[in-house]
C-alpha positions, 0 to 999 in steps of 0.5 A: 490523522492522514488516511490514504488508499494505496492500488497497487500491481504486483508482479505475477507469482508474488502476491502473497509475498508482497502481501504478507510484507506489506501487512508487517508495515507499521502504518498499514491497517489493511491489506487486501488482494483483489480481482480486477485491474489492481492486485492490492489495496492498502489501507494506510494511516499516519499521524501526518500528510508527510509521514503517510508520503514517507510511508508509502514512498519509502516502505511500499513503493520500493517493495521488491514485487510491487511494479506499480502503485496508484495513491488515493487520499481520503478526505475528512 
């Protein structure tokens, strides 16, 4: 199982938006918003590196809202 951490900036006003679409993504178990230098954290899982890469590539990076995004891979 991949597990990754996703940080991410989003625009001004859309945080609940951003949230609630984010949270209907299939590899997404978490979603949090925060205080702080990010907005947002995912918890996102997959049963291999390269479908965590398609997942947050291809859904959450290309989020209408989402400016910016900083990716953390959890090790074992």
């Amino acid at each position: 199982m991949a597990v990754s951490y996703v940080l991410m900036n989003v625009e001004l006003g859309s945080e609940e938006k951003v949230l609630e679409e984010i949270r209907r993504l299939p590899y997404v178990k978490e979603c949090h918003r925060l205080y702080g230098v990010y907005d947002m954290i995912a918890k996102v899982e997959a049963d291999s590196m390269d479908e965590l890469k398609q997942a947050i590539t291809w859904k959450i990076r290309r989020l209408p809202g989402v400016r910016s995004t900083i990716t953390t891979i959890a090790i074992e």
